[in-house]
C-alpha positions as CSV (number, residue, x, y, z in Angstrom):
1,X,1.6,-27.5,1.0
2,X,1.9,-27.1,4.4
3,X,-1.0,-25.8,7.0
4,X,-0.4,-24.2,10.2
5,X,-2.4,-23.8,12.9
6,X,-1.4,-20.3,14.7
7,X,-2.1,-22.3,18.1
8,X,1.2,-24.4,17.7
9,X,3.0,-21.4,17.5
10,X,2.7,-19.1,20.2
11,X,4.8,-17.9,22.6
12,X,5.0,-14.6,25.1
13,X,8.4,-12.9,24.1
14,X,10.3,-9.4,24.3
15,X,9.7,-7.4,20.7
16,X,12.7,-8.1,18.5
17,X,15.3,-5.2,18.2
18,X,15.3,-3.4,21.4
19,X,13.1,-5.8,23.7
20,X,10.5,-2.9,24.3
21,X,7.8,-4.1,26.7
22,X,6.5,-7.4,25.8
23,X,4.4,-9.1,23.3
24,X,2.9,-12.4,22.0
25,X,4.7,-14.1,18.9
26,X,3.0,-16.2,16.6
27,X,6.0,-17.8,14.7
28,X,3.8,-19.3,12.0
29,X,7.0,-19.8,9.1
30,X,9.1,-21.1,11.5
31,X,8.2,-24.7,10.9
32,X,7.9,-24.7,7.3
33,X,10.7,-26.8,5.7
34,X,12.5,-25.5,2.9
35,X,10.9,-21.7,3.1
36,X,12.3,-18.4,1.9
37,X,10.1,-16.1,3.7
38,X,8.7,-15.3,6.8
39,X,5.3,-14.8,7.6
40,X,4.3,-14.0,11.5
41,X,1.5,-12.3,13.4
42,X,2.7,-10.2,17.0
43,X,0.6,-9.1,19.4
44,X,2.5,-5.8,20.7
45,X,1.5,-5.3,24.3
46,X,0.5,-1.7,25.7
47,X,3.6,0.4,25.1
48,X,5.5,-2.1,23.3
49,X,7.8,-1.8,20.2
50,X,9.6,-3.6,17.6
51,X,12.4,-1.0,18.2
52,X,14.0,0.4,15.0
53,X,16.5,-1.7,13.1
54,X,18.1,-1.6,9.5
55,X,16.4,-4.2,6.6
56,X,17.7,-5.5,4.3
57,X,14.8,-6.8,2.2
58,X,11.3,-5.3,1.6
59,X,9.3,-6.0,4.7
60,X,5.0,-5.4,5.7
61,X,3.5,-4.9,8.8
62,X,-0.1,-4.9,8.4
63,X,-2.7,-4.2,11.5
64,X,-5.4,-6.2,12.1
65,X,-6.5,-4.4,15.5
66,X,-5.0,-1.9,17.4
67,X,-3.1,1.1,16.7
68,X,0.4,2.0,15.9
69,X,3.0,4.0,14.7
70,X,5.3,3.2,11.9
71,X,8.6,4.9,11.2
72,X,10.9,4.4,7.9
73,X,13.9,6.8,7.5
74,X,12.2,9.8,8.8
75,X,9.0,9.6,8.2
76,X,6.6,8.5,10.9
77,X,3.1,7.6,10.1
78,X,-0.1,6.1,12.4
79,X,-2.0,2.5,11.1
80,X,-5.1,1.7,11.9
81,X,-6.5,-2.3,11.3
82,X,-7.0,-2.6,7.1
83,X,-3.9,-0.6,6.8
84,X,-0.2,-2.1,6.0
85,X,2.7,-0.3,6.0
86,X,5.4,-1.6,3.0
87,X,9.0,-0.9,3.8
88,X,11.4,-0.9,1.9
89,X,15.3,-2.7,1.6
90,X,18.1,-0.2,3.3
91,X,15.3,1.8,5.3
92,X,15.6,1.9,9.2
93,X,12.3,1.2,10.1
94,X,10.2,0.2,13.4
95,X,6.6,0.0,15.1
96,X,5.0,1.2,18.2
97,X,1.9,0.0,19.7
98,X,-0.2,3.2,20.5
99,X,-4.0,3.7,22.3
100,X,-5.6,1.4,24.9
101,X,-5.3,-2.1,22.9
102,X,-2.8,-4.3,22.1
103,X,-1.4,-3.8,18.4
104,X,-1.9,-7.0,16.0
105,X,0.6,-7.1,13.0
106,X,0.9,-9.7,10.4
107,X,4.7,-9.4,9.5
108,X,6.0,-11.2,6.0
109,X,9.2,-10.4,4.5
110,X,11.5,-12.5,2.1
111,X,14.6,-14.2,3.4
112,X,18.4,-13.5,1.9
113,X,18.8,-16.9,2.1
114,X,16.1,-19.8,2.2
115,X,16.2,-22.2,5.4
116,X,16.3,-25.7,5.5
117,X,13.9,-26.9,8.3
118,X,14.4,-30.8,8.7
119,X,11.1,-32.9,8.1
């Protein structure tokens, strides 16, 4: 087992995949040795995006606060905190922080290959 404190893992960075606007990453997975997922949360600032980008694994994005809009292929839907978007492998997909508060995601999606993180 392995217990991370989300403190430890912080860091202001551009969104992945386009850097649109800014936002806060919480890299919680990152120092988990041997892992073969990811699990993060990301703050998306006010107008900031995870712009869209091909996957290659079934991915979630699920809102704790805020609002946003999630695309997949062509379809475009809003979240709202309680809801999680599941998308799947092959799908272009991508979020957008919406209204007049930052958008908080928890992000989890399996790795193609698991990494090695020495201890």
């Amino acid at each position: 087992m392995v217990v991370i404190d989300e403190r430890d893992t912080v860091r202001d960075e551009p969104p992945p995949h386009g850097a649109i606007g800014m936002s806060t990453a919480y890299r919680i997975s990152d120092a988990v040795p041997d892992r073969s997922m990811e699990f993060r949360k990301r703050v998306l600032h006010i107008d900031a995006a995870i712009g869209s980008h091909r996957i290659d694994h079934d991915e979630v994005y699920y809102v704790l606060s805020g609002l946003g809009e999630v695309s997949s292929g062509k379809q475009t839907m809003s979240l709202k905190p309680g809801m999680a978007a599941y998308l799947y492998r092959g799908e272009t997909v991508g979020i957008r922080q919406k209204g007049a508060a930052p958008l908080v995601l928890i992000i989890s999606y399996p790795l193609a290959t698991p990494v090695h993180v020495p201890g």
